[in-house]
VOPAGU-2260 file (C-alpha; in pm, 1 decimal, decimal comma):
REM VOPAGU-2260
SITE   aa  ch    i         X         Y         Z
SITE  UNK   A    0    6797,2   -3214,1   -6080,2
SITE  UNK   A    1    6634,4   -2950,1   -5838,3
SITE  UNK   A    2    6362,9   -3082,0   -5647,4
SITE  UNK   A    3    6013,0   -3005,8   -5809,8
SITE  UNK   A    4    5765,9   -2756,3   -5659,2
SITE  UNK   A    5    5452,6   -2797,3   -5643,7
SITE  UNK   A    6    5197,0   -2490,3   -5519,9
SITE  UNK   A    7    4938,9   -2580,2   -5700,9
SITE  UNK   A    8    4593,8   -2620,0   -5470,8
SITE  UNK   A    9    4849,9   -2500,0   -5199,8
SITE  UNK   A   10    4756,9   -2297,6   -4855,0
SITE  UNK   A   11    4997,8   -2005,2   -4791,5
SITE  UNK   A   12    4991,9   -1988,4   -4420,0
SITE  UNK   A   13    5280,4   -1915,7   -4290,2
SITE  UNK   A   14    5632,4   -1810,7   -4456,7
SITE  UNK   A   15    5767,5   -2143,0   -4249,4
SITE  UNK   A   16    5567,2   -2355,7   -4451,9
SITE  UNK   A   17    5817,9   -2237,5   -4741,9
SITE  UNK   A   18    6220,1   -2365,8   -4854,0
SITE  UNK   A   19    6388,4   -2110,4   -4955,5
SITE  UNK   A   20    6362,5   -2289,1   -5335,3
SITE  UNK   A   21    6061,1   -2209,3   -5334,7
SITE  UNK   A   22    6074,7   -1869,4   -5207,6
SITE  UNK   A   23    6303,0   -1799,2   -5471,0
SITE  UNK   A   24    6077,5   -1952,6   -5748,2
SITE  UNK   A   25    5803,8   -1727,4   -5650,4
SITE  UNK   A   26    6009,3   -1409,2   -5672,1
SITE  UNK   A   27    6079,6   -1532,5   -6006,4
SITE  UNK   A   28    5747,0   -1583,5   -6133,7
SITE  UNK   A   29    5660,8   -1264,1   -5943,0
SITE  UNK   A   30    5899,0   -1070,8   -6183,8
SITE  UNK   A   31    5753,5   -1245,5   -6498,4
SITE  UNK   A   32    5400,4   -1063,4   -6350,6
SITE  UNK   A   33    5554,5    -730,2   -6399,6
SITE  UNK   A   34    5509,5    -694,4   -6777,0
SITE  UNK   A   35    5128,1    -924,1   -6745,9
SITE  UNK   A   36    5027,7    -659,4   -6473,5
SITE  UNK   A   37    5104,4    -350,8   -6699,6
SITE  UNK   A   38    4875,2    -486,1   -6944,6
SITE  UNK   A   39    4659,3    -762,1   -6770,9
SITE  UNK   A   40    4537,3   -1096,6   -6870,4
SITE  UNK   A   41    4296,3   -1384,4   -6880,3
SITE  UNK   A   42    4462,7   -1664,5   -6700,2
SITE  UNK   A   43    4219,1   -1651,3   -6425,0
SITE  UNK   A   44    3912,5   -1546,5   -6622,9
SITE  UNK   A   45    3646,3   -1753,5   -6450,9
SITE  UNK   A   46    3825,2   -1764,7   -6115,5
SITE  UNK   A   47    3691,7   -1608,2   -5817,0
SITE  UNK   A   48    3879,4   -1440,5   -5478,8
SITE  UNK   A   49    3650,4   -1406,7   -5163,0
SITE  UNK   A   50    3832,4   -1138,5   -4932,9
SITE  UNK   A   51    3729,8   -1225,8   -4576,0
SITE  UNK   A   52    3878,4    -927,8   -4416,0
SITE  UNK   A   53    3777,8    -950,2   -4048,9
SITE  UNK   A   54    4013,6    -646,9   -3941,2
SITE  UNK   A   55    4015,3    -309,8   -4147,2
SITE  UNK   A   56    4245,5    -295,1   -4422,4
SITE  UNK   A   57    4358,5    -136,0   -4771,5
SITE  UNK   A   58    4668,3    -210,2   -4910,4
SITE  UNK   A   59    4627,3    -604,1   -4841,1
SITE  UNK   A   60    4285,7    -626,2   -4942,0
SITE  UNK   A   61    4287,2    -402,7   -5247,6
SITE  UNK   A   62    4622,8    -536,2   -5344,1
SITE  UNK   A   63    4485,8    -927,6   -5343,2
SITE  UNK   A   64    4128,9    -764,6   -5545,1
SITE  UNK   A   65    4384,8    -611,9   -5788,9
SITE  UNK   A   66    4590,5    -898,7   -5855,6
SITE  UNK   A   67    4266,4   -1139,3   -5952,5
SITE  UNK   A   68    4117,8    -866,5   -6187,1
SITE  UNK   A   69    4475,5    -783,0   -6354,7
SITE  UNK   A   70    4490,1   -1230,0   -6405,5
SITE  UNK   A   71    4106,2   -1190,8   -6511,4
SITE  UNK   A   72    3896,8   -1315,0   -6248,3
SITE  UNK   A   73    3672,1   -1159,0   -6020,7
SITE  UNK   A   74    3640,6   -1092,3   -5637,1
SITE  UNK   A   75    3368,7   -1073,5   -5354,7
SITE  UNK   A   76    3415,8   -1077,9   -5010,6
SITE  UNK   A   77    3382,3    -838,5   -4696,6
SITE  UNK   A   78    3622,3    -554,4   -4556,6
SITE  UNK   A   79    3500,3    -594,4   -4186,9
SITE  UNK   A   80    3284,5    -808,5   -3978,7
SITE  UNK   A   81    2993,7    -635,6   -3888,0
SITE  UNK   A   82    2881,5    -654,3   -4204,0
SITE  UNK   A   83    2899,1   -1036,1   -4218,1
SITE  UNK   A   84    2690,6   -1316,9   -4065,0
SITE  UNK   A   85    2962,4   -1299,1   -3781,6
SITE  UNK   A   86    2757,5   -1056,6   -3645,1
SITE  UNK   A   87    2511,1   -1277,2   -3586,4
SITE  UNK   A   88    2714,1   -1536,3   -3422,7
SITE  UNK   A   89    2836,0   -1714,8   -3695,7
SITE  UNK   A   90    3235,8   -1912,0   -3617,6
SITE  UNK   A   91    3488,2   -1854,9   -3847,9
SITE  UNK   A   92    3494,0   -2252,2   -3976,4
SITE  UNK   A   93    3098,2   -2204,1   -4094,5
SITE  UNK   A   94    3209,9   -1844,7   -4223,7
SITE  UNK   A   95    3464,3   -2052,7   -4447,2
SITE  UNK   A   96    3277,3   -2375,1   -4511,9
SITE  UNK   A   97    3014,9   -2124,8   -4634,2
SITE  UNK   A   98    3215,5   -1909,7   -4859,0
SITE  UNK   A   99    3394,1   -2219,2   -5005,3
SITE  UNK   A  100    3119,1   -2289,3   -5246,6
SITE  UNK   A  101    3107,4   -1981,8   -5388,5
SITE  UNK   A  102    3474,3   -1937,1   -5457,6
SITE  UNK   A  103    3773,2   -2078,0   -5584,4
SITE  UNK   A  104    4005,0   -1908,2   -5344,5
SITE  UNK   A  105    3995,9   -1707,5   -4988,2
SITE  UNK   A  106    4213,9   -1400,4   -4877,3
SITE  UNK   A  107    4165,3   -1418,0   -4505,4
SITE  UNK   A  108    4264,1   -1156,4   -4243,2
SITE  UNK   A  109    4190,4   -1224,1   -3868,4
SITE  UNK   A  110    4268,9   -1042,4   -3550,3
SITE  UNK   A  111    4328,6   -1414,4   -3345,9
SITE  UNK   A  112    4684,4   -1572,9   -3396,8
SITE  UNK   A  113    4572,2   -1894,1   -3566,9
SITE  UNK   A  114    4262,8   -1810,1   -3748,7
SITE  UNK   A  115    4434,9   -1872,3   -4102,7
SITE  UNK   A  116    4571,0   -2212,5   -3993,9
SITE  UNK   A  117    4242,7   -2303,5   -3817,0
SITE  UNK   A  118    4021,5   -2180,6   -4129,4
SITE  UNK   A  119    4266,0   -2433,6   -4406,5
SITE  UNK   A  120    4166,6   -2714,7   -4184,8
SITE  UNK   A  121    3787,7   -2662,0   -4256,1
SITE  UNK   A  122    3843,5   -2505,1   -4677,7
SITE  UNK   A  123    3885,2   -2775,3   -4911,8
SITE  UNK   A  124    4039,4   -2445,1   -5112,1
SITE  UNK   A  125    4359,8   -2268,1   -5025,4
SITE  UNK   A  126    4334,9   -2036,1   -4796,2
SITE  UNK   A  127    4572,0   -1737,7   -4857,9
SITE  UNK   A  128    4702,0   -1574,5   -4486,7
SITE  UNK   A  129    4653,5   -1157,4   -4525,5
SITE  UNK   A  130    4768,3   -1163,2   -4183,0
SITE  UNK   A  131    4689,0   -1339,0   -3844,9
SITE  UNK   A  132    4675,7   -1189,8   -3538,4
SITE  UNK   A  133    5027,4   -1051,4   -3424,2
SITE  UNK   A  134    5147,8   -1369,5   -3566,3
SITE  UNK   A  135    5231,5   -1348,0   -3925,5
SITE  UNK   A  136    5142,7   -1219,0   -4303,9
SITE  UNK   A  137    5356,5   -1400,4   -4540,4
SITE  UNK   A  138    5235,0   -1235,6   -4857,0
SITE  UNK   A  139    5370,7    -899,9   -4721,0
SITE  UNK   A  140    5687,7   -1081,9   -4622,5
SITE  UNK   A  141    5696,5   -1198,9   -5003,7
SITE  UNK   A  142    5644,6    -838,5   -5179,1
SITE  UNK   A  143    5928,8    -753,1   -4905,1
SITE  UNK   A  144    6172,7    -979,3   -5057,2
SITE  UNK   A  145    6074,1    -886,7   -5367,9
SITE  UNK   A  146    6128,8    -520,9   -5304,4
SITE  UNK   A  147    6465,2    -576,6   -5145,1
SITE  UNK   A  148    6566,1    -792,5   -5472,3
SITE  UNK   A  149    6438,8    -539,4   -5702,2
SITE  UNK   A  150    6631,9    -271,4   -5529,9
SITE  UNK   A  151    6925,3    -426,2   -5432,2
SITE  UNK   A  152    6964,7    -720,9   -5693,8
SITE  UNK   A  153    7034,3    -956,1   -5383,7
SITE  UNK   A  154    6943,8   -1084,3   -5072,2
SITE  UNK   A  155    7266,5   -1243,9   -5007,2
SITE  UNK   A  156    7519,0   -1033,9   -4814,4
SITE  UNK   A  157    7293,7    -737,6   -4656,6
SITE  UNK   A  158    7295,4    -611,7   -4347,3
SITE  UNK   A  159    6948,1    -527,3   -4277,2
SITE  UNK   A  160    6744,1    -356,7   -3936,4
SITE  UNK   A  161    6406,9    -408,9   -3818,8
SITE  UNK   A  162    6305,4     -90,9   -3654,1
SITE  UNK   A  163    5976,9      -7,1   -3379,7
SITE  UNK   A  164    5698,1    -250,5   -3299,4
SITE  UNK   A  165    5908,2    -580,6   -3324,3
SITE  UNK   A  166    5664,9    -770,4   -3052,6
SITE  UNK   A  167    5294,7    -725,4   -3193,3
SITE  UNK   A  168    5379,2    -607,0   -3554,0
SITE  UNK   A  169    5336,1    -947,0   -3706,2
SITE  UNK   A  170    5496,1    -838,0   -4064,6
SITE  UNK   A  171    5858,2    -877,5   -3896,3
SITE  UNK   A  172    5789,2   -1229,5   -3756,8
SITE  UNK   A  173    5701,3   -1374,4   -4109,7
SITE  UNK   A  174    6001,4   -1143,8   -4258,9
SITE  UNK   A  175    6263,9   -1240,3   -3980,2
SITE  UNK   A  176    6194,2   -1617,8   -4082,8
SITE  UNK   A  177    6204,9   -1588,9   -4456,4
SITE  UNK   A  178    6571,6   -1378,1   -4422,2
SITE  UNK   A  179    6714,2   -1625,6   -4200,8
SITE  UNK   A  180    6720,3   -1847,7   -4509,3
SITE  UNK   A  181    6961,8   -1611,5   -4672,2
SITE  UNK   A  182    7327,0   -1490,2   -4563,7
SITE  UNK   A  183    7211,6   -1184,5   -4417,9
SITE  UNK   A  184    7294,8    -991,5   -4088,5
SITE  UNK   A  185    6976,3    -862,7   -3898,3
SITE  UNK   A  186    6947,4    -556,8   -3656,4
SITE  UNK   A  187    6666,3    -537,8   -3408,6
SITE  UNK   A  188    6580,8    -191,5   -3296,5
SITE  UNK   A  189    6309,4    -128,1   -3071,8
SITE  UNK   A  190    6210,2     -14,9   -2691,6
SITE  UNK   A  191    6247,7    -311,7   -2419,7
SITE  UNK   A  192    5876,7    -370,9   -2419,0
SITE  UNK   A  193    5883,1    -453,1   -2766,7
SITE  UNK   A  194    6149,0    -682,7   -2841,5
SITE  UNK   A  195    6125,7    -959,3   -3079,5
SITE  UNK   A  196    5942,8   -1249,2   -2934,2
SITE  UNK   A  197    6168,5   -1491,9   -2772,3
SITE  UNK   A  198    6064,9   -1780,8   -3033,8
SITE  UNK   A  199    6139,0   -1584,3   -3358,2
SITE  UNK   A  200    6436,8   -1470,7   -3204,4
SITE  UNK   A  201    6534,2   -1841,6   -3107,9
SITE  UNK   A  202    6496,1   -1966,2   -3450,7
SITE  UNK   A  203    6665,7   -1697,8   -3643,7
SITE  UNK   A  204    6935,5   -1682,8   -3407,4
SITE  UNK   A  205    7021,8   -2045,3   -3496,2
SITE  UNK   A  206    7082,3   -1997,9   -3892,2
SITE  UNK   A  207    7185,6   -1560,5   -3933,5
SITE  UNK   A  208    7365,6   -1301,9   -3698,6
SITE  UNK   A  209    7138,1   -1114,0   -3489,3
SITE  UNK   A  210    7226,4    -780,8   -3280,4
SITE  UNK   A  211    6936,2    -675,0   -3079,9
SITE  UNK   A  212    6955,3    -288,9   -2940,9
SITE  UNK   A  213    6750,1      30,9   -2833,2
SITE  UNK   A  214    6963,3     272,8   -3043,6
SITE  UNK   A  215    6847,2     355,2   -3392,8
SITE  UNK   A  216    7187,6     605,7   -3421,7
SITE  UNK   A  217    7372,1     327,2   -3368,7
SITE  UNK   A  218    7286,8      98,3   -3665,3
SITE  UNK   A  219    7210,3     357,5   -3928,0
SITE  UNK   A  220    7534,3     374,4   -4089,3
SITE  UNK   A  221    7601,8      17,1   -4117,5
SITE  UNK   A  222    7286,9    -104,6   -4279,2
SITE  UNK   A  223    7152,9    -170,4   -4627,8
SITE  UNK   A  224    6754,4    -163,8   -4578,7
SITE  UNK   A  225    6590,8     -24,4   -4303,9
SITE  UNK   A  226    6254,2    -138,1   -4212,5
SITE  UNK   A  227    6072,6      82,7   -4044,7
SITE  UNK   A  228    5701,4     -35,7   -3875,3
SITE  UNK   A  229    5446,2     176,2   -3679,7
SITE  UNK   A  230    5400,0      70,6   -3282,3
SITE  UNK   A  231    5079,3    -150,5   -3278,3
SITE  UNK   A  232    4837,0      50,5   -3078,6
SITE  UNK   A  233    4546,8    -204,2   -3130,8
SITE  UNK   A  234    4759,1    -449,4   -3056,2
SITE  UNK   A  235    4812,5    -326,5   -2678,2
SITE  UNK   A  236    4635,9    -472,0   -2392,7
SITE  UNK   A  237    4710,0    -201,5   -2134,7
SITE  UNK   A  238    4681,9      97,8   -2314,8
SITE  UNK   A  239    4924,8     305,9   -2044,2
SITE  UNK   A  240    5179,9      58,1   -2203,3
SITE  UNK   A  241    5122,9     206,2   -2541,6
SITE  UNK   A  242    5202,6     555,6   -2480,0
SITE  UNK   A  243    5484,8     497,0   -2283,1
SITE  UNK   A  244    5674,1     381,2   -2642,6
SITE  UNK   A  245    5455,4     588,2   -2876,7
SITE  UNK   A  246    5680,7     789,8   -3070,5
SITE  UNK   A  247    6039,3     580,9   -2959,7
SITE  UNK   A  248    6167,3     633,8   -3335,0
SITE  UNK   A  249    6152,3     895,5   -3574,8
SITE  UNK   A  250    6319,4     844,2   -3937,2
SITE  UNK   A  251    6420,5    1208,4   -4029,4
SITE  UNK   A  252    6667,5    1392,3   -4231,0
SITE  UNK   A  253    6905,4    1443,5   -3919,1
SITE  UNK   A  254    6794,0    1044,2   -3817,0
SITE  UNK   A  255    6956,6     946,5   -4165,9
SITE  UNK   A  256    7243,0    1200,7   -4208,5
SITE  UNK   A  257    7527,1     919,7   -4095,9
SITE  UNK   A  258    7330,4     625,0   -4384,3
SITE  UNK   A  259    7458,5     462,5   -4662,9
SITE  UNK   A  260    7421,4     663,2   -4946,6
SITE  UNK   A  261    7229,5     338,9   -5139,9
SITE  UNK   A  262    7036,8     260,1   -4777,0
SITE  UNK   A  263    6696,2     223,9   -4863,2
SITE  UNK   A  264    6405,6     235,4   -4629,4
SITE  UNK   A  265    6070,6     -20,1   -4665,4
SITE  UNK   A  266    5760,3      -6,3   -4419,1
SITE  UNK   A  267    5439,6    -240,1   -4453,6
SITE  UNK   A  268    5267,7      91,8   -4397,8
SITE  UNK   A  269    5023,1     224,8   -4281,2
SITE  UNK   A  270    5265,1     479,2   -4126,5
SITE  UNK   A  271    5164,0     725,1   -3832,5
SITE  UNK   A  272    5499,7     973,5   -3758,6
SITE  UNK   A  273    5788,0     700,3   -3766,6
SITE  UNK   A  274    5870,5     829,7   -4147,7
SITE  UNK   A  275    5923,2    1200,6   -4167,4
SITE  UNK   A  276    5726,6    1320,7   -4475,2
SITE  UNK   A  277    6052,2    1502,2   -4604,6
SITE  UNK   A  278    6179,0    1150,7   -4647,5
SITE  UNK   A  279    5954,8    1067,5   -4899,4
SITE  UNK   A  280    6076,2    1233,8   -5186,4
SITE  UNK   A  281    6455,2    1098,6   -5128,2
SITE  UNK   A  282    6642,8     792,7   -5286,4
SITE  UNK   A  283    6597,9     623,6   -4972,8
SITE  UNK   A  284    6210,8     611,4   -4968,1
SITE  UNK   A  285    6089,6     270,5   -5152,5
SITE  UNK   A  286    5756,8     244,2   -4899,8
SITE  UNK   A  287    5510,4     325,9   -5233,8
SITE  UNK   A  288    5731,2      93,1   -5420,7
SITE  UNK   A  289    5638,5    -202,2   -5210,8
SITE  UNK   A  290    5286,7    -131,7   -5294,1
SITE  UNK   A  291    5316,2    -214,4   -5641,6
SITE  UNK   A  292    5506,9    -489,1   -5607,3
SITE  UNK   A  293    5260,1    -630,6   -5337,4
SITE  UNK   A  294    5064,3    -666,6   -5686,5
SITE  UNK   A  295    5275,8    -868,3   -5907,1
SITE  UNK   A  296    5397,1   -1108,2   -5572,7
SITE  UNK   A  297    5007,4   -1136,5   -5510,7
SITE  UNK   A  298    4926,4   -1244,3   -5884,7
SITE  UNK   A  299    5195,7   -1506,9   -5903,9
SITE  UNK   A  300    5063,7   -1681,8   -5569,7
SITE  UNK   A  301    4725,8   -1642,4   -5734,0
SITE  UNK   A  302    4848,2   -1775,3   -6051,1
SITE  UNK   A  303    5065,8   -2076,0   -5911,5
SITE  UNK   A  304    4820,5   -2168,0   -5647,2
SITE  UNK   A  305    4499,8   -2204,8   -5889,6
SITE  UNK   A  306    4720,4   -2371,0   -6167,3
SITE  UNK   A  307    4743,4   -2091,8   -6445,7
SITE  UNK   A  308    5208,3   -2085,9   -6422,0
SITE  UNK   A  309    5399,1   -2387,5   -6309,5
């Protein structure tokens, strides 16, 4: 017998905090959402999502909102600070401790590294991480998976490259741990100022194959998926730094000419001019895809963690 999982009342912090059982078990109840999303339900009527969004957002936040009205429950919340009582001083642990009572769940975002873990210390409800800092955003890294599995049919046995902001773009930390659980080969591609940080790298280097390098040419025709992220220009302290790599990879026609004819390309988006527009309209494009499917992944976690699927 398997061992049982249990997500009920759970956090979801960080993709770390996650087997790869249970990884898998979540993409599976995420594809039994696909048929409840197309024509919703009540399994959360009652239920209510804060969104504490303390950095701007719309995919994340609208995508978490969705996913509690398609289960039937309803949302409130805040898409930035200044319109909160952070403004007038108040800490993040009061912000939550507050909120708490109101709620049965929270969708946090935070620009510190940490603010997800700190604020499931204080909740005495499960915090769900939309993203930390440069740190990490494990629901992304879920609908990620998800996409790859959808498209693909496996995760097993890809060669896959990370391409652009691989230091401050925090969706690539969370996905670089959750891959290393599979039998995968990863590609880093991205300017020497931007390289993986040294204690993702260290980890995933232990359990997967790992080929760092500055040339995008080079890797295009022997990978599978191609993820693609924008260079992090909050995320800069010096802002000289920034525009010396703004712009260090463009995915074009002529960029993709040498691919895989079943290559296909994901980004947590939003995009600035990594992704040509003419890409958009090819088989390799499943960017819009991963939107969706940020729904259904979003509505299991909602639906596990509150109790409504086992």
């Amino acid at each position: 017998m398997g061992v049982k999982l249990e997500f009920e009342g759970r956090d979801i912090i960080s993709i770390k905090d996650f087997s790869r059982e249970e990884i898998d078990y979540i993409l599976k109840v995420a594809k039994g959402m696909e048929s409840v999303a197309a024509k919703g339900s009540d399994m959360l009527k009652g239920k209510i999502l804060a969104t504490l969004f303390f950095e701007p957002s719309t995919r994340t936040r609208l995508s978490f909102e969705a996913a509690m009205h398609k289960l039937g429950g309803s949302t409130i919340g805040f898409a930035e600070a200044e319109i909160a009582s952070v403004r007038k001083g108040e800490n993040l642990a009061d912000t939550v401790r507050t909120v708490e009572s109101y709620v049965d769940v929270i969708a946090l975002r935070h620009p510190l590294e940490g603010a997800a873990r700190l604020a499931a210390e204080f909740a005495k409800i499960p915090i769900l991480n939309g993203g930390s800092g440069a740190e990490e955003h494990p629901t992304q890294d879920l609908l990620d998976l998800y996409t790859i599995m959808k498209e693909r049919g496996k995760l097993n046995g890809l060669k896959i490259a990370f391409v652009g902001d691989l230091r401050y773009g925090r969706t690539v930390h969370s996905l670089a741990y959750a891959l290393s659980l599979y039998n995968i080969e990863l590609y880093l591609v991205s300017p020497e100022s931007l390289k993986m940080r040294r204690e993702v790298l260290q980890t995933i280097k232990e359990r997967i194959p790992v080929s760092e390098t500055t040339n995008l040419e080079k890797i295009i025709p022997l990978v599978d998926v191609l993820y693609v992220t924008r260079i992090q220009k909050e995320r800069f302290p010096d802002p000289a730094e920034y525009i010396k790599v703004k712009g260090s990879y463009k995915i074009d026609m002529k960029t993709l000419s040498n691919a895989k004819k079943d290559l296909i390309i994901l980004h947590p988006l939003p995009r600035v001019d990594e992704i040509a527009a003419e890409v958009d309209n090819t088989p390799y494009a499943r960017y819009f895809q991963q939107v969706w499917n940020g729904i259904v992944v979003r509505m299991a976690l909602l639906a596990l963690i509150l109790g409504a699927t086992k």
